[in-house]
N, C-alpha and C positions, 0 to 999 in steps of 0.2 A: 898159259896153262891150257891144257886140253879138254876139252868138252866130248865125250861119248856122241857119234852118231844117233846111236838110241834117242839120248835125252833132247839134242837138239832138235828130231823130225818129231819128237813130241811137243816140243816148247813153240817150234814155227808155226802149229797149231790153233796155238793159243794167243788172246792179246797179254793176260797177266791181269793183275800181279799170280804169280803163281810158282808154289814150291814143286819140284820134282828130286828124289830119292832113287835112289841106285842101289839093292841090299847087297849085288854084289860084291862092291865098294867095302862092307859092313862087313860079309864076309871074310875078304883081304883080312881087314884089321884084326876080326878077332884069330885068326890064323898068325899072325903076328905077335899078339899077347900070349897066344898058345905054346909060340915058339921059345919065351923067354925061358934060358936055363936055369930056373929055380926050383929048388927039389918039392918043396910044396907050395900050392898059389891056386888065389881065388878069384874069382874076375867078378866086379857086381858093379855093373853099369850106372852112373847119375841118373837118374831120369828126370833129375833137373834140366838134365842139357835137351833132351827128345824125350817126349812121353807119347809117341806117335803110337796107335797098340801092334802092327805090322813091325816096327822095332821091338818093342819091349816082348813079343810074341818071339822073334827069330832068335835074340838074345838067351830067353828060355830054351826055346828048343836045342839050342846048341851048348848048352849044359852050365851056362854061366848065371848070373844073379844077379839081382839090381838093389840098387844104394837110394832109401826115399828119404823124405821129408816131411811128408803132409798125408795126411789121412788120402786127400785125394790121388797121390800118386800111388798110395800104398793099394787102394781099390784097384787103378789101373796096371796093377800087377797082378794082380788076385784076376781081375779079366784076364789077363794075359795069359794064363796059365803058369804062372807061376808057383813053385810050393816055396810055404811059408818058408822052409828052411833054405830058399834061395833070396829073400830080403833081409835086407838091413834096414831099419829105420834108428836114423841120429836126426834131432832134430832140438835147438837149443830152445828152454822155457815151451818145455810141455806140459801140457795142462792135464787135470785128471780123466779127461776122456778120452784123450789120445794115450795115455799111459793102458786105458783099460782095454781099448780096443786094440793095440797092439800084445797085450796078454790074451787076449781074447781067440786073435789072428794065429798068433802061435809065431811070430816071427823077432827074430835076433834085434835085441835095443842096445843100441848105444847113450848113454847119459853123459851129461856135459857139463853137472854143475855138483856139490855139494846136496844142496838142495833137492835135486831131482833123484841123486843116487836113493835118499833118505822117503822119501816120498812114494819112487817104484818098493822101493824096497820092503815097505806098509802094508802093499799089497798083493804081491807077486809073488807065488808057491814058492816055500824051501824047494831049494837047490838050481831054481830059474837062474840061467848061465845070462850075463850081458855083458858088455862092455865098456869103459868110459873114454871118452875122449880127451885128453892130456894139451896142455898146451907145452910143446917143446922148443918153440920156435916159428916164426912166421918170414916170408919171404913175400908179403900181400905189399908191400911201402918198399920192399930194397930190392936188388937183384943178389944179394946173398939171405942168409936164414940168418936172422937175429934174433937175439932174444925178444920177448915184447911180452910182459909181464900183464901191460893195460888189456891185450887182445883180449875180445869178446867172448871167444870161446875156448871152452875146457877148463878141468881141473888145473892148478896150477902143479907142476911136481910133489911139491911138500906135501898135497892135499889129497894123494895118494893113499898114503899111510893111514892117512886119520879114514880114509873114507874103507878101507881094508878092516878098520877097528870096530866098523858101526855096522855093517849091513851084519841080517840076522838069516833072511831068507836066499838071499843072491850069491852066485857065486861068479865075481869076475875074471874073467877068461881072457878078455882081450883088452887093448889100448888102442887109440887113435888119435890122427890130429889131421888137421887140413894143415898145409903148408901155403898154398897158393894156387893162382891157376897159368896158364899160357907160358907154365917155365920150360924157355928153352936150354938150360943150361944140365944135365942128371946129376951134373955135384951136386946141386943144393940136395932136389930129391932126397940123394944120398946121404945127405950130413942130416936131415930131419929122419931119412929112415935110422939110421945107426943109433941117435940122439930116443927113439923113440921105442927101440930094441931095448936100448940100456934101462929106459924106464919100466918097459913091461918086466922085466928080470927082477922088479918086484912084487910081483904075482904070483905065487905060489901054483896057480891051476892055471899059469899062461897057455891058450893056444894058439893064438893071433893075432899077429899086428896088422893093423890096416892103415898103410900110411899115405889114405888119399887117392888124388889124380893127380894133377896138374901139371902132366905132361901138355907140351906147347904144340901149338899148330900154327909152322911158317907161314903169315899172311904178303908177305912179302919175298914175293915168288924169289928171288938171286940169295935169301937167308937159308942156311944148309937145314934141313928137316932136325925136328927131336933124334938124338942118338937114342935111339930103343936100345939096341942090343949093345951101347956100352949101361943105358942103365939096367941092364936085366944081368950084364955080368957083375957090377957092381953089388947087385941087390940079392944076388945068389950067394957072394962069398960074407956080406951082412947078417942074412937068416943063418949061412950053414955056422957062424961063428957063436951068432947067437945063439941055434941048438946044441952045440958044442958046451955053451957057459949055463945053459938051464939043463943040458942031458934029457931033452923029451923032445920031439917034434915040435913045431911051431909053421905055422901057416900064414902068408904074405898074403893079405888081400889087396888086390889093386880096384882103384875106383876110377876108370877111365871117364872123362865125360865128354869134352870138346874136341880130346883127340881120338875118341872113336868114333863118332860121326857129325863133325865138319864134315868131312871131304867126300861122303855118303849123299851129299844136298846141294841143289841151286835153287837161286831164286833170280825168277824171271820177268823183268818189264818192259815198258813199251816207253818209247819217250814220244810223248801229244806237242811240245813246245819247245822251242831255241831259244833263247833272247843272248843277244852278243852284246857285249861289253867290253870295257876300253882294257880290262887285264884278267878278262875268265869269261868263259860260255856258260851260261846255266843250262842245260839240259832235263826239261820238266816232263816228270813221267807220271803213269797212270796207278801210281803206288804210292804212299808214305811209309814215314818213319815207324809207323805207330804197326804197321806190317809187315817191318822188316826190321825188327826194335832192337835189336844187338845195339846200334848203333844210338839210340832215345837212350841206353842205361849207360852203357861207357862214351860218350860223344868223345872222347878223348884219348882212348884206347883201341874201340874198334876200329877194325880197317877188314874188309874182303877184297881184294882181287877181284875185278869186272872187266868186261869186253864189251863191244860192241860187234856181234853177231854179224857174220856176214858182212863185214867190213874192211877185210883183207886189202882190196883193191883202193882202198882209201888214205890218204895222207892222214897224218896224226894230229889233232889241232895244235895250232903254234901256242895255244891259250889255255891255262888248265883248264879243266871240266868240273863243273858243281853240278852233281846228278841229285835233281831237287824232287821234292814230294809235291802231291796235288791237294797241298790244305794252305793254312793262310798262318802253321807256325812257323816262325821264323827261324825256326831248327830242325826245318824238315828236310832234312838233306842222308842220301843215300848212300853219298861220296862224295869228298871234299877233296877240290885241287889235283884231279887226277890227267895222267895224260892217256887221252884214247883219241880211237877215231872221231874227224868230225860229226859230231854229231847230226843224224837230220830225224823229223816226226816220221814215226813209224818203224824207228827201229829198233829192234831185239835188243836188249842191255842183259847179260846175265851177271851173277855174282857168285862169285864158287864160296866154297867152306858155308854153307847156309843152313847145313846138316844139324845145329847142334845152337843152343840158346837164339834161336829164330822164332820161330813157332810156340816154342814155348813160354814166350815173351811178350805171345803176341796181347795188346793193349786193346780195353773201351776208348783209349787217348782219340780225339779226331775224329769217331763216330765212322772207322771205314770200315766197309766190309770185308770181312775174314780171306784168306788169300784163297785161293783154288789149292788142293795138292795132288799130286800123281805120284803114287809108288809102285818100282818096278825091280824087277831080278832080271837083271840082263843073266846072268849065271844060270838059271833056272829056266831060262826063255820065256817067263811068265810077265806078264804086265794087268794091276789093277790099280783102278783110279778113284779117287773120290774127287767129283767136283770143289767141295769147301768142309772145310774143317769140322763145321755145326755139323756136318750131314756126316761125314767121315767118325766121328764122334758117336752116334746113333748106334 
């Protein structure tokens, strides 16, 4: 995989650990989600994946919205310049002061339970529009959309009706459901969007379905990328069938999160130590897990693409590579079993897709300090940096 001039004469700079960001990159993609043929569509960013405010800033500007969770993301939108009516907040077992302060904020709620419909609804002006989130199917345990009745979140179908019966002030507008994350496959997608069309078509004042993200990002550079433009043809003849069966407009929200910027991020380390062994090199760098935590939450799932900078001219070791952390947990590792160059102290490691649940992730675990990050618009020919996250934060 290729690494930008730009990012690399910025990263040789540096020892690390340290993020760097490309908004160009960020650019690309939403130009991309721009492009999907869907006659109505809304774009509102995770900012579970990046709450960087240099993203969630560019996101706004470029006329899209962001999908929160926590009082504190929803702040970091409201920085952002954000207007209320470009947030979403869903978030399961909310309590009465995030219900207030989201009435408060003026911005779109999604509800997830029986309970919470009944409870917003207590308080929130007649005719306050929201929407709830449905469980239609899950794809989080299979690589197809099953039913899964136990799943944690949302209404159940049935529980539609009754919840249609009881609100006095609200009027429900919209349906939702998470499906999954890292799918490569747009069928599924598509069998949870269709599945979750047919549910909204009990809503009398439907205007939106929102069915998620969980569009996939190949970590495994020889696997073919997400087909976008087969799901965006898929999901355009889905809406237009379903305005067809309701006869009113209806609105696709997409909630991009890993696959809008992954591929926007590196993270950059230094390896201080070799130790060889009789079947794998460890390669011991100046970074942990706990800083680069994608991999501390899924140990079994994540994987990023890494190099070893500037090591073109080098043979590949005969021996995989354990690219390990500088703490004393015995799960501190970066990369497991990978084939790169032999490793030696002092050289560059980068790791691509770093863009998107990195940072955000990052952990008190280990007691290391916060990484460096640098964000730059090659596109813009602009470059600003903040040393470290606490101060970038400020």
């Amino acid at each position: 995989m290729t690494i930008p001039s730009s990012i690399l004469t910025l990263a040789r700079r540096e020892d690390g650990p340290l993020y760097i960001y490309d908004l160009a990159v960020l650019h690309d993609r939403l130009r991309l989600l721009n492009g999907l043929p869907i006659a109505r569509k809304r774009i509102h960013f995770a900012t579970m994946a990046n709450d960087h405010p240099r993203i969630l800033s560019l996101i706004g500007a470029a006329g899209h919205g962001v999908f929160v969770n926590s009082l504190t993301h929803l702040t970091a939108a409201r920085d952002a310049d954000l207007a209320p009516h470009r947030i979403i907040f869903a978030a399961s077992n909310m309590s009465r002061d995030e219900m207030e302060a989201c009435l408060a904020a003026g911005v779109h709620v999604i509800l997830d339970s029986l309970g919470q419909v009944e409870a917003f609804d207590a308080i929130a002006s007649r005719g306050t529009a929201v929407g709830v989130r449905v469980n239609v199917g899950s794809a989080v345990e299979s690589a197809e959309l099953c039913d899964e009745p136990s799943y944690r979140f949302g209404l159940l179908p049935e529980e539609l009706a009754v919840v249609l019966g009881k609100v006095r002030n609200l009027r429900i507008v919209g349906v939702h459901s998470y499906f999954g994350t890292d799918i490569m496959a747009p069928k599924v997608l598509l069998d949870g969007l269709e599945r979750l069309g047919r549910i909204g078509e009990l809503l009398p004042e439907l205007e939106y379905v929102d069915a998620g993200g969980g569009f996939g990002i190949a970590d495994d550079p020889s696997t073919p990328p997400f087909d976008l433009a087969a799901y965006g043809r898929g999901a355009a003849d889905i809406m237009a069938a379903l305005e067809t069966r309701v006869n009113r407009p209806v609105t696709l929200v997409i909630e991009p999160g890993r696959w809008l910027t992954a591929p926007i991020g590196w993270f950059f380390v230094r390896i201080v130590d070799v130790k060889e062994r009789a079947d794998r090199v460890f390669a011991g760098t100046n970074a942990s897990v706990a800083q680069f935590p994608r991999l501390l939450m899924y140990p079994e799932q994540a994987r990023h693409p890494c190099e070893v900078v500037d090591a073109s001219d080098r043979p590949v070791s005969t021996r995989p590579v354990w690219i390990s952390g500088n703490s004393t947990y015995s799960r501190d590792f970066l990369a497991r079993g990978v084939r790169l160059a032999v490793p030696r102290p002092g050289d560059l490691v980068a790791f691509h897709h770093a863009g998107a649940y990195c940072r955000s992730m990052l952990t008190r675990f280990l007691g290391k300090n916060q990484p460096g990050e640098i964000v730059l618009d090659t596109s813009a020919k602009r470059i600003g940096s903040a040393p470290a996250l606490a101060e970038a934060a400020e």
